[in-house]
Biopython code that builds the backbone (N, CA, C, O; Angstrom):
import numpy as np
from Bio.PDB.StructureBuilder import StructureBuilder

atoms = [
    (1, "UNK", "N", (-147.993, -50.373, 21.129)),
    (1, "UNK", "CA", (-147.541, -50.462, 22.502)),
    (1, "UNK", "C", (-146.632, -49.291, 22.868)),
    (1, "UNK", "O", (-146.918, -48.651, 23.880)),
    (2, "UNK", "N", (-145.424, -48.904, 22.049)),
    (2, "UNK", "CA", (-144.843, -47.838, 22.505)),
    (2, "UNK", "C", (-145.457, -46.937, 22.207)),
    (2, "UNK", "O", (-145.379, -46.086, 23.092)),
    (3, "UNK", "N", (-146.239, -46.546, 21.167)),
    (3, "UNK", "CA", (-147.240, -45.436, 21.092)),
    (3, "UNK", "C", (-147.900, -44.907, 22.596)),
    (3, "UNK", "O", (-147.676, -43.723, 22.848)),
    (4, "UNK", "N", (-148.485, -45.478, 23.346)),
    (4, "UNK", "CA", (-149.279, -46.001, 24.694)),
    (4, "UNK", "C", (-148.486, -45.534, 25.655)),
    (4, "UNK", "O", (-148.833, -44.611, 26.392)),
    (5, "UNK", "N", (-147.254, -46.180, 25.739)),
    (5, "UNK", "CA", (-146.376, -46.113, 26.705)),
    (5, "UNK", "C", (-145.740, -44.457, 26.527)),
    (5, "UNK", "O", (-145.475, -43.834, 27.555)),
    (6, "UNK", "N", (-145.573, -43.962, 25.476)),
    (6, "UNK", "CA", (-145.215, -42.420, 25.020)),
    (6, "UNK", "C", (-146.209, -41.999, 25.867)),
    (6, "UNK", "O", (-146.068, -41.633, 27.034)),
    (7, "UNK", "N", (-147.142, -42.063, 25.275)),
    (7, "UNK", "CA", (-148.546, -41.220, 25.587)),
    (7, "UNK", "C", (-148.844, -40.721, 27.085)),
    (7, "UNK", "O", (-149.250, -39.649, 27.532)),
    (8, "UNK", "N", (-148.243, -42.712, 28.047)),
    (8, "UNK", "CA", (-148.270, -42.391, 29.475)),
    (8, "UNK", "C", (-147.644, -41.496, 30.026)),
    (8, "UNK", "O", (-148.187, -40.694, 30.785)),
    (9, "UNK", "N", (-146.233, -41.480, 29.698)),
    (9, "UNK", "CA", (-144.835, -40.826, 30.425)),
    (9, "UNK", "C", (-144.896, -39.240, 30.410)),
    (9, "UNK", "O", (-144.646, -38.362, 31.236)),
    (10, "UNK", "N", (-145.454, -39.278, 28.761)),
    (10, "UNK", "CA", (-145.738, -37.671, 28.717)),
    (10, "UNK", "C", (-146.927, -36.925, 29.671)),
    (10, "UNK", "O", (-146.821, -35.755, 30.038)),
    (11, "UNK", "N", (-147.715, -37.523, 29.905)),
    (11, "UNK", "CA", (-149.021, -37.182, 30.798)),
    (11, "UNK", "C", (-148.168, -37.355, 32.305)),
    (11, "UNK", "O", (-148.055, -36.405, 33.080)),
    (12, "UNK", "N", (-147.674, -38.530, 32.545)),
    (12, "UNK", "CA", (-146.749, -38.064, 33.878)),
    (12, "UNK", "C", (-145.991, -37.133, 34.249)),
    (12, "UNK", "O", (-145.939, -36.616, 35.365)),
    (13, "UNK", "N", (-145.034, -36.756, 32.791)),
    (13, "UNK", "CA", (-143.896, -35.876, 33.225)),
    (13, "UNK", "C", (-144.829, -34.562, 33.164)),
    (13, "UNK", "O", (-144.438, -33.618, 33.851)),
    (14, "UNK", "N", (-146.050, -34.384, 32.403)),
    (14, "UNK", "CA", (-146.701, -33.258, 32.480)),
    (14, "UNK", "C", (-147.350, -32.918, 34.280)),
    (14, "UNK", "O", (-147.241, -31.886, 34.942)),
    (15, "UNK", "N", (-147.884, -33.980, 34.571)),
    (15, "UNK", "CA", (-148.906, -34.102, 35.803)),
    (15, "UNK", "C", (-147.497, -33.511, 36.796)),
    (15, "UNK", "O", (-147.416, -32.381, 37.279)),
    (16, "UNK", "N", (-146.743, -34.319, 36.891)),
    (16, "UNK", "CA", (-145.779, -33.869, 37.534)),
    (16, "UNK", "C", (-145.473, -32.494, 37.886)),
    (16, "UNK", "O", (-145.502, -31.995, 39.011)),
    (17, "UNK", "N", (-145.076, -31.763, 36.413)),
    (17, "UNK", "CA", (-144.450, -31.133, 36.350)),
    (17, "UNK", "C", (-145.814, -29.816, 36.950)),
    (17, "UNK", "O", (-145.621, -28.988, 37.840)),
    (18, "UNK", "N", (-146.914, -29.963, 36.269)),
    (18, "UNK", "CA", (-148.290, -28.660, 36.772)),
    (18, "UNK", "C", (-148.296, -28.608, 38.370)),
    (18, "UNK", "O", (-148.464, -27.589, 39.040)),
    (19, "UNK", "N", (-148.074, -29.945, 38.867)),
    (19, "UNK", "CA", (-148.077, -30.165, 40.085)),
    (19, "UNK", "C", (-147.020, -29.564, 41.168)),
    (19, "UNK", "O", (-147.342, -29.143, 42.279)),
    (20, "UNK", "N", (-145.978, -29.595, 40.752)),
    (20, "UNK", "CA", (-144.893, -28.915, 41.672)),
    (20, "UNK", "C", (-144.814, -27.472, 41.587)),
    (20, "UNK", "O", (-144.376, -26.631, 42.372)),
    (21, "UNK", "N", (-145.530, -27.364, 40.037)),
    (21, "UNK", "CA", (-145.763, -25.150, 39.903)),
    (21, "UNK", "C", (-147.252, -24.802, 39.986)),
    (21, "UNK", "O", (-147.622, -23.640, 40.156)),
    (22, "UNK", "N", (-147.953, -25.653, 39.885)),
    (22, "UNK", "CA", (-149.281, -25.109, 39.813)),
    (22, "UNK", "C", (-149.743, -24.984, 41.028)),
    (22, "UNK", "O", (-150.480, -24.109, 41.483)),
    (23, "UNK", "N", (-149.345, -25.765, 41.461)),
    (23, "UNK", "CA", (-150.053, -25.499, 42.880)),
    (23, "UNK", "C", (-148.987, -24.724, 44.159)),
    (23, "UNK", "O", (-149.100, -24.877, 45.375)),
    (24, "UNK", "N", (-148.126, -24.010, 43.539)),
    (24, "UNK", "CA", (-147.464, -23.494, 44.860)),
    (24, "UNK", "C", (-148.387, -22.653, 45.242)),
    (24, "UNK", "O", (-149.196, -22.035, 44.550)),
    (25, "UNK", "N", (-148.130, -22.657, 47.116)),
    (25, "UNK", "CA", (-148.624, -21.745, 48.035)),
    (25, "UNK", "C", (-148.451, -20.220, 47.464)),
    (25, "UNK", "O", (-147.519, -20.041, 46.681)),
    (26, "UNK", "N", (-149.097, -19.364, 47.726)),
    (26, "UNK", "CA", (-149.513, -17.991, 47.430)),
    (26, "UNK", "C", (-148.855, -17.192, 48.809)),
    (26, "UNK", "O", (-149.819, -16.924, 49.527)),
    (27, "UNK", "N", (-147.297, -16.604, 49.596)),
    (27, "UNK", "CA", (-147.285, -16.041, 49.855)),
    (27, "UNK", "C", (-147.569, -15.060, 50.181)),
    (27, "UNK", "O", (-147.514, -14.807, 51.384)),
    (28, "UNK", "N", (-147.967, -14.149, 49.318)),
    (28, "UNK", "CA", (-148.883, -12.875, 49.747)),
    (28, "UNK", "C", (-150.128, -13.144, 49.949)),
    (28, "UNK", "O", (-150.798, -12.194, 50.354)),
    (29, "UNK", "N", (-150.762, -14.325, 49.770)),
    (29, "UNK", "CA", (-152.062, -14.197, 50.629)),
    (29, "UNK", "C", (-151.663, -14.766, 51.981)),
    (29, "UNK", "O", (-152.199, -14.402, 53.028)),
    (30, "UNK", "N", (-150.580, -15.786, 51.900)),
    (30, "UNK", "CA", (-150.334, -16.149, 53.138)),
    (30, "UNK", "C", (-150.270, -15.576, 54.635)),
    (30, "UNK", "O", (-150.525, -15.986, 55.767)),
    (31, "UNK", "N", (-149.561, -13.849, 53.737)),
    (31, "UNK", "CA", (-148.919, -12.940, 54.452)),
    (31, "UNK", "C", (-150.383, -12.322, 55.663)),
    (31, "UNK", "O", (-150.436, -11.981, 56.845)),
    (32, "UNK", "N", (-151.326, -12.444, 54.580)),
    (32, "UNK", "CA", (-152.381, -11.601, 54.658)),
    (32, "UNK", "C", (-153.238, -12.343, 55.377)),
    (32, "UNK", "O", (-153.765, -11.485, 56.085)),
    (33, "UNK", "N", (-153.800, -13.530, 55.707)),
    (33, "UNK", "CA", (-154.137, -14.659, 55.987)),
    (33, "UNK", "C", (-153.548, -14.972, 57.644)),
    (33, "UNK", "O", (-154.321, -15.173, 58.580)),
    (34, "UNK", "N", (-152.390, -14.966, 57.746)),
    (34, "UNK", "CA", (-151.883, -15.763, 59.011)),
    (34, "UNK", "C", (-152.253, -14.353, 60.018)),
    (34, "UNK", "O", (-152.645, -14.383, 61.185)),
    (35, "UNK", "N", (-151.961, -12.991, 59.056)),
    (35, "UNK", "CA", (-151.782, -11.656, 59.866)),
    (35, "UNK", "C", (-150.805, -11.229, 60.310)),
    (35, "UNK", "O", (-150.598, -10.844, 61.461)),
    (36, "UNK", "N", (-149.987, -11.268, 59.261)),
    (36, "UNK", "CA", (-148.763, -10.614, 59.976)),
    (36, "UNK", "C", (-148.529, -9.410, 59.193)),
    (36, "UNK", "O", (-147.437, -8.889, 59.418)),
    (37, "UNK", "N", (-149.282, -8.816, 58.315)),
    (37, "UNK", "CA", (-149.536, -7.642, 57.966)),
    (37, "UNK", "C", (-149.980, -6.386, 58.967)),
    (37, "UNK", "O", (-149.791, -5.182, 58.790)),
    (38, "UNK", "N", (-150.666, -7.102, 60.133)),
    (38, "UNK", "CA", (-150.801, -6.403, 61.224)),
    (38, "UNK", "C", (-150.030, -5.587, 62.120)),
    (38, "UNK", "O", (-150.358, -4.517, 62.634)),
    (39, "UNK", "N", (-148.687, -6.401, 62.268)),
    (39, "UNK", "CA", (-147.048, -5.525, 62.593)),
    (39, "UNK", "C", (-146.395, -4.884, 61.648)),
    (39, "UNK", "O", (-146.032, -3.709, 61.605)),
    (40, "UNK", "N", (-146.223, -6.083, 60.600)),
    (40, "UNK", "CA", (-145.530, -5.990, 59.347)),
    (40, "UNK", "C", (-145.815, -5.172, 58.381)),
    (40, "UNK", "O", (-145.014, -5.016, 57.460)),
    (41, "UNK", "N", (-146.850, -4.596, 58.418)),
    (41, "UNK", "CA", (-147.700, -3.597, 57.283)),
    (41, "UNK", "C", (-147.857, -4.763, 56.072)),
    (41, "UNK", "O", (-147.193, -5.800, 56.068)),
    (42, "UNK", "N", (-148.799, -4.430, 55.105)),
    (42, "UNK", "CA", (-149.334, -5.203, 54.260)),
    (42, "UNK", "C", (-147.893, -5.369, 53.290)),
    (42, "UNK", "O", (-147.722, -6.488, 52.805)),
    (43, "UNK", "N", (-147.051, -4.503, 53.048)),
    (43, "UNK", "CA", (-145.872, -4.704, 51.538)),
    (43, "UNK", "C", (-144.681, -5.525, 52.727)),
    (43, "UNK", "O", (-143.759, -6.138, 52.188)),
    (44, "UNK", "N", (-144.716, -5.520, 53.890)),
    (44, "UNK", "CA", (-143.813, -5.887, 54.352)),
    (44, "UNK", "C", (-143.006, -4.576, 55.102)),
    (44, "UNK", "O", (-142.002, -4.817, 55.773)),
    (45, "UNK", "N", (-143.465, -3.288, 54.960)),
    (45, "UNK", "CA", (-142.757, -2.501, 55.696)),
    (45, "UNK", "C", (-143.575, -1.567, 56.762)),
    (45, "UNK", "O", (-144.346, -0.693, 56.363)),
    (46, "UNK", "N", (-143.307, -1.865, 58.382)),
    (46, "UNK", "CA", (-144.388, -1.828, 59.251)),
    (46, "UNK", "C", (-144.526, -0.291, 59.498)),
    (46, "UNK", "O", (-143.667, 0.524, 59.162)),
    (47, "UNK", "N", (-145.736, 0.026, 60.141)),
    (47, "UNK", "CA", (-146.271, 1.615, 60.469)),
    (47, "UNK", "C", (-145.391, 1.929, 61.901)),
    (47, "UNK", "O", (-144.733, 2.940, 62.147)),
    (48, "UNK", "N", (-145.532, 1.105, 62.492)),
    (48, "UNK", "CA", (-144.543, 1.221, 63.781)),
    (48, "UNK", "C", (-143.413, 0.766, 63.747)),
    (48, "UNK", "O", (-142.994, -0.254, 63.200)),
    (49, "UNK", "N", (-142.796, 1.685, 64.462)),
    (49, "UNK", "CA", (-140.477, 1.558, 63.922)),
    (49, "UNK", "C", (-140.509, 0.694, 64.984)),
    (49, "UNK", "O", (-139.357, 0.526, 65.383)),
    (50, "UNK", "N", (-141.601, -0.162, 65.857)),
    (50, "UNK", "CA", (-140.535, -1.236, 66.802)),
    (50, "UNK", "C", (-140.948, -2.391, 65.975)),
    (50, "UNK", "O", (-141.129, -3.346, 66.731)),
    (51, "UNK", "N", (-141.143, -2.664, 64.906)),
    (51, "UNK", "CA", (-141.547, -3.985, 63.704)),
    (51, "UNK", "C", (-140.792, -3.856, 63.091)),
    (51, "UNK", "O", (-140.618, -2.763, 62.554)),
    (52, "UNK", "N", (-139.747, -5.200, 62.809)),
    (52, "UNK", "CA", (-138.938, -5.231, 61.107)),
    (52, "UNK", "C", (-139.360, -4.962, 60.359)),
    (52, "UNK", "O", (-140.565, -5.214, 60.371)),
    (53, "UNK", "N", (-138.824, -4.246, 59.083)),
    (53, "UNK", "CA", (-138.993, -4.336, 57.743)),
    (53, "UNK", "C", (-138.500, -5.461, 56.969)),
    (53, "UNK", "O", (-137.311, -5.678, 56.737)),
    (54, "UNK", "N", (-139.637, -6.272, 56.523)),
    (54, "UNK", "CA", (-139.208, -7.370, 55.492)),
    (54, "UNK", "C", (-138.999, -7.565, 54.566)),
    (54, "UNK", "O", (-138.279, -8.373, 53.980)),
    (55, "UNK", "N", (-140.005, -6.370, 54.160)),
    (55, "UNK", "CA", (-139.540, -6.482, 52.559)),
    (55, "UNK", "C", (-138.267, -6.590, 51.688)),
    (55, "UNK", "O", (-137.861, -5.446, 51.481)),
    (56, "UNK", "N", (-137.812, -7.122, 51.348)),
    (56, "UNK", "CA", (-136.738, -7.280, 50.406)),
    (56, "UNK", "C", (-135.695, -7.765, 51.504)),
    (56, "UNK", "O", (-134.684, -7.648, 50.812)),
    (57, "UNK", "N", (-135.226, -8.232, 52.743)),
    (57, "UNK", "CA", (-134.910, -9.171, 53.401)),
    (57, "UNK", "C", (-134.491, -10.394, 52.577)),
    (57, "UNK", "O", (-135.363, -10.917, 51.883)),
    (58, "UNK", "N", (-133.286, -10.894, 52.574)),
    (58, "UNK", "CA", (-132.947, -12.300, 52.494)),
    (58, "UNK", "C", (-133.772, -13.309, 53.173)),
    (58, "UNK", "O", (-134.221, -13.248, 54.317)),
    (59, "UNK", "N", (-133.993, -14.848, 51.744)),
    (59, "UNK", "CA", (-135.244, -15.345, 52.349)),
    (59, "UNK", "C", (-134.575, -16.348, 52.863)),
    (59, "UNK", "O", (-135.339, -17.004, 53.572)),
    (60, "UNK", "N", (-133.238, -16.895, 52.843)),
    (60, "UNK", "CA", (-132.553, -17.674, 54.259)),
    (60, "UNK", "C", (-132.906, -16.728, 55.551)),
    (60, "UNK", "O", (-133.228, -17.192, 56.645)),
    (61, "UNK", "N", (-132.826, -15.707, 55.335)),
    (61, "UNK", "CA", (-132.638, -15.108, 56.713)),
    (61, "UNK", "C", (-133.970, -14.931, 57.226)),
    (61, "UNK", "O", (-134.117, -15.615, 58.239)),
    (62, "UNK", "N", (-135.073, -14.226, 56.892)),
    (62, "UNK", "CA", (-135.985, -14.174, 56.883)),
    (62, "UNK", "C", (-137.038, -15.979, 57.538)),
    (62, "UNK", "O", (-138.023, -16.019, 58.275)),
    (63, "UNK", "N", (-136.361, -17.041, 56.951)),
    (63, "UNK", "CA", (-136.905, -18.241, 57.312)),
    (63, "UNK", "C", (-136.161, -18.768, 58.253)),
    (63, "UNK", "O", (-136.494, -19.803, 58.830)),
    (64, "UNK", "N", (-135.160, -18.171, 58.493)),
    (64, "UNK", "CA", (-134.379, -18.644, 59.755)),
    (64, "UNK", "C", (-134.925, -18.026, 60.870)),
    (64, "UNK", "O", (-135.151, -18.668, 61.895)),
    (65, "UNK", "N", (-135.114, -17.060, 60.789)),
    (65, "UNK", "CA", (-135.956, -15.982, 61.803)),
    (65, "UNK", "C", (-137.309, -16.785, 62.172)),
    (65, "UNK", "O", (-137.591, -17.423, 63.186)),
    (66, "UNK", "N", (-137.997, -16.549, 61.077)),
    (66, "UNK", "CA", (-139.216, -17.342, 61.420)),
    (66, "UNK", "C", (-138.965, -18.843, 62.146)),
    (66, "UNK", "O", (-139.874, -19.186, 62.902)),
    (67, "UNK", "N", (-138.181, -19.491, 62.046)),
    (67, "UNK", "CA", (-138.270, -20.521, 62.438)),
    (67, "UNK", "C", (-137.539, -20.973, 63.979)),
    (67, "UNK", "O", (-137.464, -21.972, 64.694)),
    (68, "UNK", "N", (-137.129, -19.734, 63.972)),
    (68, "UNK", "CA", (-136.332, -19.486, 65.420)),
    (68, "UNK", "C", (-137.209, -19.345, 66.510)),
    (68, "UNK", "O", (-137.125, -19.986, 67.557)),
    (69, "UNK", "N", (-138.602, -17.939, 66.065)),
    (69, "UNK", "CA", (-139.290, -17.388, 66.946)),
    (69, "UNK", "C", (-140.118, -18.954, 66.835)),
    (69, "UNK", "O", (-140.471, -19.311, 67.959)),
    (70, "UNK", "N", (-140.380, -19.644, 66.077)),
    (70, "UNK", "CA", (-141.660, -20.732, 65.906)),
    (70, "UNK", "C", (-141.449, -21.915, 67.377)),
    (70, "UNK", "O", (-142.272, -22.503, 68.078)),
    (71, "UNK", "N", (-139.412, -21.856, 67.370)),
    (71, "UNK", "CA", (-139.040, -23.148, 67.765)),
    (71, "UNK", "C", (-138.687, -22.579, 68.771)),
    (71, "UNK", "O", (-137.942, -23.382, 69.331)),
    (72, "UNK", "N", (-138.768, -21.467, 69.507)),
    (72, "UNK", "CA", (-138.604, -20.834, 70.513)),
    (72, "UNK", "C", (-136.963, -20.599, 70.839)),
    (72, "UNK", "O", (-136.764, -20.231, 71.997)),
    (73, "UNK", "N", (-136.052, -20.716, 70.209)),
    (73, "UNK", "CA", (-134.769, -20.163, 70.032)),
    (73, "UNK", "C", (-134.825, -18.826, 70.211)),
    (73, "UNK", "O", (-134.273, -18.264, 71.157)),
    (74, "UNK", "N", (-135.392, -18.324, 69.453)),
    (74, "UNK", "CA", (-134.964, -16.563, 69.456)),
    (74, "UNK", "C", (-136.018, -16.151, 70.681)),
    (74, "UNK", "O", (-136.901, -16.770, 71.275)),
    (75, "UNK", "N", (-135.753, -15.481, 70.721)),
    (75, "UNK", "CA", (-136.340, -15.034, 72.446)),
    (75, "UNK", "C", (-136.019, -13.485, 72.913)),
    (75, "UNK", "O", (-136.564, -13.178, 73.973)),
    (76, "UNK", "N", (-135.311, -12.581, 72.360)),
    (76, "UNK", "CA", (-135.371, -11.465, 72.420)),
    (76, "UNK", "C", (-136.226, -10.323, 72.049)),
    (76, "UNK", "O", (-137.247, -10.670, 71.454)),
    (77, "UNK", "N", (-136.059, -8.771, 72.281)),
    (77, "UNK", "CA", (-136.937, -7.880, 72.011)),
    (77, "UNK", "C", (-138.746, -8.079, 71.741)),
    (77, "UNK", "O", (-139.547, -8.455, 72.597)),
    (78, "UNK", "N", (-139.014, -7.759, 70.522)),
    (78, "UNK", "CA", (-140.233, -8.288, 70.152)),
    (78, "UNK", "C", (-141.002, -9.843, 69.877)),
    (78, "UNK", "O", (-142.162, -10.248, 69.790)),
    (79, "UNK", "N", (-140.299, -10.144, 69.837)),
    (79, "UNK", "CA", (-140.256, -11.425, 69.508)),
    (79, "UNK", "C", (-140.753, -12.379, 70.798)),
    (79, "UNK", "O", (-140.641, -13.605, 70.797)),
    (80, "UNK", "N", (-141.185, -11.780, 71.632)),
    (80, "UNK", "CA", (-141.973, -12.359, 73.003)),
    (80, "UNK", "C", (-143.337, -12.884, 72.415)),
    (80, "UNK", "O", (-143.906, -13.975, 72.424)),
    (81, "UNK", "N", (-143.569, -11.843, 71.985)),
    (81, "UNK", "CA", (-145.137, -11.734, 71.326)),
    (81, "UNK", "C", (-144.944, -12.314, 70.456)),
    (81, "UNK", "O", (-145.916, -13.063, 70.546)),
    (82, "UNK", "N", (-144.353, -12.684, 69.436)),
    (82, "UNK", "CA", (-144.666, -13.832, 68.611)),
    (82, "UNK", "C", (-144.651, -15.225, 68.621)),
    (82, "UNK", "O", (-145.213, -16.142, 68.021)),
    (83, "UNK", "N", (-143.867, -15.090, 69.452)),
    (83, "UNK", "CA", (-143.812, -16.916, 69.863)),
    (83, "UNK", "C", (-144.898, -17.977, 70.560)),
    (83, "UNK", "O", (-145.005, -19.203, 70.562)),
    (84, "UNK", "N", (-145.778, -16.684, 71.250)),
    (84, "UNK", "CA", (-147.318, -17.184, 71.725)),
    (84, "UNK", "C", (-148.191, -17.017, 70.324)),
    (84, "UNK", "O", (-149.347, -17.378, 70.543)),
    (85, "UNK", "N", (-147.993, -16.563, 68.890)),
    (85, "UNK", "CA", (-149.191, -16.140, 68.594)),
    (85, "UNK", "C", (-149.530, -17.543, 67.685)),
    (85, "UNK", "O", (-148.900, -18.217, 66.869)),
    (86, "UNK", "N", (-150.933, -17.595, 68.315)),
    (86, "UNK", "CA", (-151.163, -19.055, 67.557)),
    (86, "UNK", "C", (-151.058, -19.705, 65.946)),
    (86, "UNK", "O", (-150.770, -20.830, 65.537)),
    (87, "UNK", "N", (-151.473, -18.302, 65.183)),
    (87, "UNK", "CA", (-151.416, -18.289, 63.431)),
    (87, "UNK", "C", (-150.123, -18.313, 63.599)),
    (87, "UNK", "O", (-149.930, -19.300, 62.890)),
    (88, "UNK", "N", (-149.089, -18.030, 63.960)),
    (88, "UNK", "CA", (-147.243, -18.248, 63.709)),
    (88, "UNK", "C", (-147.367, -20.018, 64.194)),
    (88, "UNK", "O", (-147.267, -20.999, 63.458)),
    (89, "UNK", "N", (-147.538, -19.983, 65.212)),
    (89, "UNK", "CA", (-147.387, -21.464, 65.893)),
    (89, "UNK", "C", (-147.611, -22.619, 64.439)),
    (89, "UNK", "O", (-146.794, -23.472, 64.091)),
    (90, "UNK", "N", (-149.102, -22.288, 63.706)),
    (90, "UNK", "CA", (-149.264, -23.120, 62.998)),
    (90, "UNK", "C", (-148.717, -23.154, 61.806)),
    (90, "UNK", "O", (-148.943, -24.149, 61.118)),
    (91, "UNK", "N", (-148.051, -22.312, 61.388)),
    (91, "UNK", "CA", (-147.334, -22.258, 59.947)),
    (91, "UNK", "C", (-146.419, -23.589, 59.825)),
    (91, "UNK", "O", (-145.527, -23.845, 60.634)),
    (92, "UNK", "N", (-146.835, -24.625, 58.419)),
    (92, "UNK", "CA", (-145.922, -25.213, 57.800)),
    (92, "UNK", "C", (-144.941, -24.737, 57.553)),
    (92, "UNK", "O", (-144.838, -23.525, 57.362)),
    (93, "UNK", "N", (-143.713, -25.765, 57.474)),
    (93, "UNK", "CA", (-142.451, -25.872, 56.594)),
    (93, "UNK", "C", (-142.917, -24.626, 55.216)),
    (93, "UNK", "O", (-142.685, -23.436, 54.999)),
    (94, "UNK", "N", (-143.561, -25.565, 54.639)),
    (94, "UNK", "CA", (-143.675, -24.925, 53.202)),
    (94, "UNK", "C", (-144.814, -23.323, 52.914)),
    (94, "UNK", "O", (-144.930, -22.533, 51.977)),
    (95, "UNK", "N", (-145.362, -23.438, 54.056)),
    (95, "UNK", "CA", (-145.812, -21.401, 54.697)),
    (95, "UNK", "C", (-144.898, -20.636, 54.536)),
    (95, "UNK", "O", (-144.913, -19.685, 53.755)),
    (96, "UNK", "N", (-143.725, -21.052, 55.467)),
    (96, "UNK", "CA", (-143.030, -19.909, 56.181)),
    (96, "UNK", "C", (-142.109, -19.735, 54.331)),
    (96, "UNK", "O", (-141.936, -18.585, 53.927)),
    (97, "UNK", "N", (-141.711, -20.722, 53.585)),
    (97, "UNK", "CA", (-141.346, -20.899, 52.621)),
    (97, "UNK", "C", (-141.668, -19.695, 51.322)),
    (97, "UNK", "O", (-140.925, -18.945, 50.690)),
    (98, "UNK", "N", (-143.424, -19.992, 51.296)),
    (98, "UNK", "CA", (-144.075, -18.805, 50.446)),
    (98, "UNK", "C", (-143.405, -17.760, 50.758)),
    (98, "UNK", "O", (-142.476, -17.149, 50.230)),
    (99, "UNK", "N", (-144.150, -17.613, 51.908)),
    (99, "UNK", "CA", (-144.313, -16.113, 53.003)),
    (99, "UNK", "C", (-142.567, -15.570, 53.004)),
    (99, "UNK", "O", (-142.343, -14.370, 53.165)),
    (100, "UNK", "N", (-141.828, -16.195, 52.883)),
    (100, "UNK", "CA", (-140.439, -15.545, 52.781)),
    (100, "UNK", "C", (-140.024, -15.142, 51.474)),
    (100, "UNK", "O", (-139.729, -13.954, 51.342)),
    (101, "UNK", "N", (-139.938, -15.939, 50.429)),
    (101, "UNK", "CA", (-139.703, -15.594, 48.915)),
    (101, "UNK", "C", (-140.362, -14.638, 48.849)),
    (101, "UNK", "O", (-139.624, -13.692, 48.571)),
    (102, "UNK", "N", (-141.897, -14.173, 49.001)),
    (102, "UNK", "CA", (-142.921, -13.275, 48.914)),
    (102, "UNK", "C", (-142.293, -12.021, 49.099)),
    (102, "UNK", "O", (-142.250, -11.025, 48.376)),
    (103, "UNK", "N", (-141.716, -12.319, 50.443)),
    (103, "UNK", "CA", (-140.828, -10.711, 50.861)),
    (103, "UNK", "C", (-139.809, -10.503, 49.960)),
    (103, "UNK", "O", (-139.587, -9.533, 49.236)),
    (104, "UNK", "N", (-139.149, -11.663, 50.116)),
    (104, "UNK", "CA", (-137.618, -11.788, 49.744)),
    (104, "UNK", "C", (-137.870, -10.704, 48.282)),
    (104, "UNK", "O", (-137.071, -9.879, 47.841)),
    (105, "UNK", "N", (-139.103, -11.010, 47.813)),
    (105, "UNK", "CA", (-139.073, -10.658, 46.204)),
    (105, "UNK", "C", (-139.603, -9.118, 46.313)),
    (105, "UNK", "O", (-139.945, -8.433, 45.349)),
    (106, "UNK", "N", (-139.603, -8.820, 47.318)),
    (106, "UNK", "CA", (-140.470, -7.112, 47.356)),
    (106, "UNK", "C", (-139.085, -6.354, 47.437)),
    (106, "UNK", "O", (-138.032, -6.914, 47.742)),
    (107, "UNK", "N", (-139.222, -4.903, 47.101)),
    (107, "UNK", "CA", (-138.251, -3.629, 47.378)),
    (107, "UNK", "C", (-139.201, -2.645, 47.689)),
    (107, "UNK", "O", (-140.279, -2.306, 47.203)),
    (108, "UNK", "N", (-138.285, -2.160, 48.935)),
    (108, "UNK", "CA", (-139.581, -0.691, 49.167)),
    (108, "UNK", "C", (-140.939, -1.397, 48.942)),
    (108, "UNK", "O", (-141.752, -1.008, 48.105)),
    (109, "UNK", "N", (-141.155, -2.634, 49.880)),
    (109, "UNK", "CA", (-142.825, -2.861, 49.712)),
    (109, "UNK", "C", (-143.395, -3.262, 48.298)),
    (109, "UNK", "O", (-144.542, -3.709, 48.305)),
    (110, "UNK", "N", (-142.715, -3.156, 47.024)),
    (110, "UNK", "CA", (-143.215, -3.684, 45.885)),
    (110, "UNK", "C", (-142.566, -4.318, 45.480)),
    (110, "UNK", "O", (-141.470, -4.393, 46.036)),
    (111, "UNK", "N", (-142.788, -5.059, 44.424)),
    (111, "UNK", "CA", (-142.105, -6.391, 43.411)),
    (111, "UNK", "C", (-140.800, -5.929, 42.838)),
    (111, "UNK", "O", (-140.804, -4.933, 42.115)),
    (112, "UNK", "N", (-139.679, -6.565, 43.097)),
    (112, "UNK", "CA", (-138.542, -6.031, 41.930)),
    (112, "UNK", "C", (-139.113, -6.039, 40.724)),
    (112, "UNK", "O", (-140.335, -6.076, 40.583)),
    (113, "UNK", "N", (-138.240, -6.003, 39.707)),
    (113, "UNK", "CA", (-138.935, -5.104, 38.433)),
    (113, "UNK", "C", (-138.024, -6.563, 37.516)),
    (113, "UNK", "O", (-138.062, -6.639, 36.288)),
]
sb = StructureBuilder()
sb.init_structure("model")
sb.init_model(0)
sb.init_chain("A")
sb.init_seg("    ")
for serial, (resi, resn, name, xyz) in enumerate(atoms, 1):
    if name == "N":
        sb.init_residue(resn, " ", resi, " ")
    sb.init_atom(name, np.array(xyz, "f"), 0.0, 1.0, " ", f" {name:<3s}", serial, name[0])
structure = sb.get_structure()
């Protein structure tokens, strides 16, 4: 019986555990996917100087942002145009989440080291 009962808990705490890392969202495809590589340039640092650079951006800040233009709070400069764009509109909680660490984790457009 406790043999059994071992056997279960461990397969739970395993299932569990694949489950909360295995399956996280993929930021950089996210990035690539919703299109915001389109302003943003693909590493996060845009071709045109009227687009932020994200890359390496704080990802409080970075998800606060996003969630400003989403909830229609922020309302200045560029940010007109994003607040209509429908792929922003639909981003989950746990999107904007990827999609920020993603940056958060770039320098100069590539991966810290």
């Amino acid at each position: 019986m406790r043999r059994k009962f071992s056997i279960v808990l461990i397969s739970l705490v395993a299932i569990i555990s694949f489950s909360s890392n295995g399956f996280a969202l993929d930021g950089k495809k996210l990035f690539k996917e919703k299109l915001c590589v389109n302003c943003h340039g693909e590493s996060g640092i845009p071709l045109v100087k009227n687009y932020p650079i994200l890359s390496g951006q704080n990802q409080k800040y970075l998800m606060n942002q996003t969630i400003d233009i989403i909830s229609g709070k922020r309302k200045h400069g560029i940010t007109v145009l994003m607040e209509k764009n429908p792929l922003l509109q639909s981003l989950e909680p746990k999107e904007v989440e990827a999609i920020t660490l993603y940056l958060s984790e770039l320098k100069n457009g590539l991966p810290f080291p």
